[in-house]
C-alpha positions, -999 to 999 in steps of 0.1 A, spaced: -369 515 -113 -404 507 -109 -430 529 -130 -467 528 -132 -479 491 -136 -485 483 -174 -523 465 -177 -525 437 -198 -560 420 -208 -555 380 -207 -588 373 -220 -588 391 -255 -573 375 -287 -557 342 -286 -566 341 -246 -545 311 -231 -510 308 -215 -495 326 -247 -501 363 -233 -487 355 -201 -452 338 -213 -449 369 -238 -463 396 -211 -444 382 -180 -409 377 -205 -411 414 -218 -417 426 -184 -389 408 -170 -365 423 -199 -383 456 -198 -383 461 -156 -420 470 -165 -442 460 -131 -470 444 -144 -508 434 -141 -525 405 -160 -560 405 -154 -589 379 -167 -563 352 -171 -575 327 -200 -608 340 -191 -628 319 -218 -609 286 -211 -633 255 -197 -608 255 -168 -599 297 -165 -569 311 -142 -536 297 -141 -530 260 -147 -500 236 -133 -476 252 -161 -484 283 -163 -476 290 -126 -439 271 -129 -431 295 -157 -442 326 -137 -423 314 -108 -391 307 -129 -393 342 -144 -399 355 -111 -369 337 -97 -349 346 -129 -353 382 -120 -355 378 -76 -390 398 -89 -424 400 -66 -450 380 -76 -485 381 -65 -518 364 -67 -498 333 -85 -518 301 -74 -539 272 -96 -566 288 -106 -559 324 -101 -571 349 -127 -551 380 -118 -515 386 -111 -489 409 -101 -451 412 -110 -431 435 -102 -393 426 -119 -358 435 -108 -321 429 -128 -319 395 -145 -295 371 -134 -279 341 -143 -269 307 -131 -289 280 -126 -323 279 -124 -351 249 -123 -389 249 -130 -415 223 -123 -448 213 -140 -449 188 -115 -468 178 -149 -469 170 -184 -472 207 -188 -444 216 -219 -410 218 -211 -411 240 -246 -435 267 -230 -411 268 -202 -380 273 -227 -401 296 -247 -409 326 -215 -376 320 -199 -353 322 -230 -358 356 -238 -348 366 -203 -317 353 -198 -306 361 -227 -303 395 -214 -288 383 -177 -252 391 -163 -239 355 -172 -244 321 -187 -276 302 -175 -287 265 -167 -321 258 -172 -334 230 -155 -368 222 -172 -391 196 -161 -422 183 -169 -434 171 -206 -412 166 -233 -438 154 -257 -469 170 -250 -504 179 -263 -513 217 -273 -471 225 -272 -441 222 -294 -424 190 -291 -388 190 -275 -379 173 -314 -392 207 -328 -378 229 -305 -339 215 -307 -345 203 -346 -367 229 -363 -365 260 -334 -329 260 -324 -311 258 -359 -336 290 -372 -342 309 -336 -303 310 -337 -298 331 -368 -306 360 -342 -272 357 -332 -272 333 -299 -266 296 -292 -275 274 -265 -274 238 -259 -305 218 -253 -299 184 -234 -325 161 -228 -318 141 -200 -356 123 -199 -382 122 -222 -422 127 -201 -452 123 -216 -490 127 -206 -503 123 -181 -475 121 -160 -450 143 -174 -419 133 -158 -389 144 -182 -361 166 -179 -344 190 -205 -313 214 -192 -309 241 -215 -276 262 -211 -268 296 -226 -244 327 -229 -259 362 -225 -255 383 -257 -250 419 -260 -277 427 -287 -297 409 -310 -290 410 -345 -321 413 -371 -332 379 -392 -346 376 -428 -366 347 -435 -379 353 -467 -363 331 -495 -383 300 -490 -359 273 -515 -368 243 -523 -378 211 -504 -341 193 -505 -351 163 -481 -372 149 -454 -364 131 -427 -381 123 -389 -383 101 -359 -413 79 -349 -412 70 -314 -420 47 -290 -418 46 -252 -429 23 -225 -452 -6 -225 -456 1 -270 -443 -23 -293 -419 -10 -317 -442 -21 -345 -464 9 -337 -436 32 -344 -431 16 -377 -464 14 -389 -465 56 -382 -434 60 -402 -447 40 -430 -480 55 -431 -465 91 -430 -438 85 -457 -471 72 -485 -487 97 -475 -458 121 -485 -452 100 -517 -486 112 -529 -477 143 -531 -438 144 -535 -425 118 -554 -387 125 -562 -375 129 -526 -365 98 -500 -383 106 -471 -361 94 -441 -383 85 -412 -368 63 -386 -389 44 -360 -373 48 -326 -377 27 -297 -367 54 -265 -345 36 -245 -359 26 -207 -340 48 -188 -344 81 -208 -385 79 -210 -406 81 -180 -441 63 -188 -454 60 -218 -458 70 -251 -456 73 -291 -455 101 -320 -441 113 -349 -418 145 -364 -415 151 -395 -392 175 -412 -386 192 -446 -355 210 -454 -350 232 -480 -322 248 -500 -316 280 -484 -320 263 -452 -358 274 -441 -370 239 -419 -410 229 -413 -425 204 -396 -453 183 -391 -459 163 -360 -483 147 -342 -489 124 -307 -502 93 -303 -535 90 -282 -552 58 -266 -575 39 -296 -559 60 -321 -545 38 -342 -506 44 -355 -515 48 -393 -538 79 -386 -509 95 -362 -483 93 -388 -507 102 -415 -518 134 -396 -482 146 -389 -477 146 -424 -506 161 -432 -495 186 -412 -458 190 -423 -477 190 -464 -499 218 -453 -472 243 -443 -456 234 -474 -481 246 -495 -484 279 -483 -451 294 -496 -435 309 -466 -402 304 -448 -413 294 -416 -439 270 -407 -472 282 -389 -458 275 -352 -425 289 -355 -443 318 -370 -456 331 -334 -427 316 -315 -399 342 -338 -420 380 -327 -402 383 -292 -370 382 -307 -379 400 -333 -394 431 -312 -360 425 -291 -335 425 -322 -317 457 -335 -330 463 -371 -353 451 -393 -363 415 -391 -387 401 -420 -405 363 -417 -424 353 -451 -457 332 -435 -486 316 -447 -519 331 -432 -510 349 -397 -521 328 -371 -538 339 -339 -509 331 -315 -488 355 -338 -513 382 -337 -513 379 -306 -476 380 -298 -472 411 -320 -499 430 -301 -481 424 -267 -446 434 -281 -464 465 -297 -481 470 -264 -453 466 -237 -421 466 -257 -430 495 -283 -415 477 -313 -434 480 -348 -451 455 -367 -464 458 -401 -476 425 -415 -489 426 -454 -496 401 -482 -466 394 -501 -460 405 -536 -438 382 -551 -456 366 -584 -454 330 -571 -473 344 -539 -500 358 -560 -527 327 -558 -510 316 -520 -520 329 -488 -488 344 -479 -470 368 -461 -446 394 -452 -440 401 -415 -418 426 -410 -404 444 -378 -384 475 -366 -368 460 -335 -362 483 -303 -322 471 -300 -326 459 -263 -288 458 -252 -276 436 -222 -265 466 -194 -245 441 -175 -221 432 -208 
């Protein structure tokens, strides 16, 4: 089944982790072999990091693929896939390396397997540079969904830097196809609600005082909604070390979800972390798209995969979502055209239209 190794350049565009998850994941689904060279090439650590090795051994295992050149450090691999199977499978930052990066490359896969998976994800539920679990099972699931799949995300312990430490299984039914999505009918904002959290040695007052600091800051700007942010204390036996932040999300009335978010950090004090998530969740409200801007990047592999058109009204096109498109163009063929959108109450808004002609993968085991 194997043809000529595809080449794929890991230092160009958004150069980081991002080209290998979507690269490796297309490759897998695709029985492409593949070569990544110059792996995050411009990073201040380049080659493969703690995480980004235990997601190209999960996909490897996913698939019983080769895999070659895969150590810290490394700035070229090889993989070379075979058929997708299900079952259970486990990855290991060893790490507070994202849990939600994991999800993100192995989803895609099994998907496409012979039957339902178990994903046994550890490392950091709540970490820096990543989607926090929160996102990915309140603002990701409900929306990535609408493609026509479910799967159940249980997390068993939350781990947080530097230590990492948690556990999330994820557990999923192959599909047959795809179906296209249309996110284009933004609504309006219907309510907002959050958690602020803390774990370990933090007193529960600092997840108060980020709650209250995010819902003024919300006030400011929208005044006839109650903003429902509840301060959490994680319970001792789900967190492992410790830990604080905040989620905060806006629904609206045709169901489009955003989010703003943000981690606490030693001598930051709790007001600025709450105040920045909503900062955050008030920015990618302004822009007049349906999705929020990391969604945006995290909907293009399912989008290349779908059958149909797919369309996603953003605000400005981020670099992770340039990038994603580029790789799906590149390896998986499908067509992106991304333009400014047209509607009148776009016209002074930096928004717009992503559309997609998806290449219909079908599951050849169902």
């Amino acid at each position: 089944m194997a043809g000529p190794r595809v080449e794929v350049d890991g230092g160009i565009m958004e150069g980081g982790g991002q080209i290998l998850r979507v690269s490796t994941a297309l490759s897998c689904l695709l029985g492409l072999p593949l070569r990544v060279q110059k792996i995050r090439a411009g990073r201040s650590t380049p080659g493969l990091r703690p995480q980004h090795l235990s997601g190209l051994e999960m996909i490897r295992d996913l698939c019983d693929g080769q895999l070659e050149g895969a150590e810290i450090g490394s700035t070229e691999i090889t993989f070379t896939p075979e058929k997708i199977k299900g079952g259970v499978h486990t990855a290991d930052t060893k790490t507070a390396g994202s849990v939600c990066l994991l999800m993100q490359v192995s989803m895609p896969c099994v998907l496409f397997a012979a039957c339902p998976s178990e994903l046994r994800l550890k490392g950091g539920t709540n970490a820096e540079m990543a989607p926090q679990i929160d996102y990915t099972a309140m603002v990701f699931k409900p929306i990535v969904e609408k493609f026509g799949f479910t799967f159940n995300c249980d997390i068993k312990m939350r781990g947080y830097y530097p230590k990492g430490g948690g556990e999330v299984i994820v557990r999923m039914s192959p599909v047959k196809q795809l179906s296209p999505i249309n996110l284009t009918d933004r609504g309006c904002v219907t309510k907002i609600y959050g958690r602020a959290f803390v774990a370990g040695v933090l007193p529960f007052k600092v997840a108060k005082d980020m709650a209250a600091a995010a819902v003024r800051c919300i006030r400011k700007e929208i005044r006839d909604l109650y903003v429902n942010i509840q301060p959490v204390q994680e319970p001792k036996d789900q967190a492992f070390g410790n830990g604080n932040g905040i989620i905060i999300i806006a629904e609206t009335s045709t169901g489009c979800l955003f989010a703003g978010s943000s981690l606490g950090k030693r001598g930051v004090n709790a007001d600025k972390v709450g105040i920045e998530a909503a900062e955050m969740l008030l920015a990618n409200l302004r822009h007049g798209g349906a999705v929020d801007e990391y969604l945006q990047d995290q909907l293009i592999i399912f989008m290349a995969l779908a059958s149909g058109i797919s369309r996603i009204k953003t605000g400005p096109v981020t670099l992770h979502t340039q990038t994603a498109i580029h790789f799906a163009e590149q390896l998986a063929k499908a067509k992106f055209t991304v333009k400014k959108s047209e509607d009148e109450e776009d016209a002074s808004k930096d928004t717009y239209i992503i559309e997609c002609r998806g290449i219909g993968m079908t599951n050849p085991n169902l």
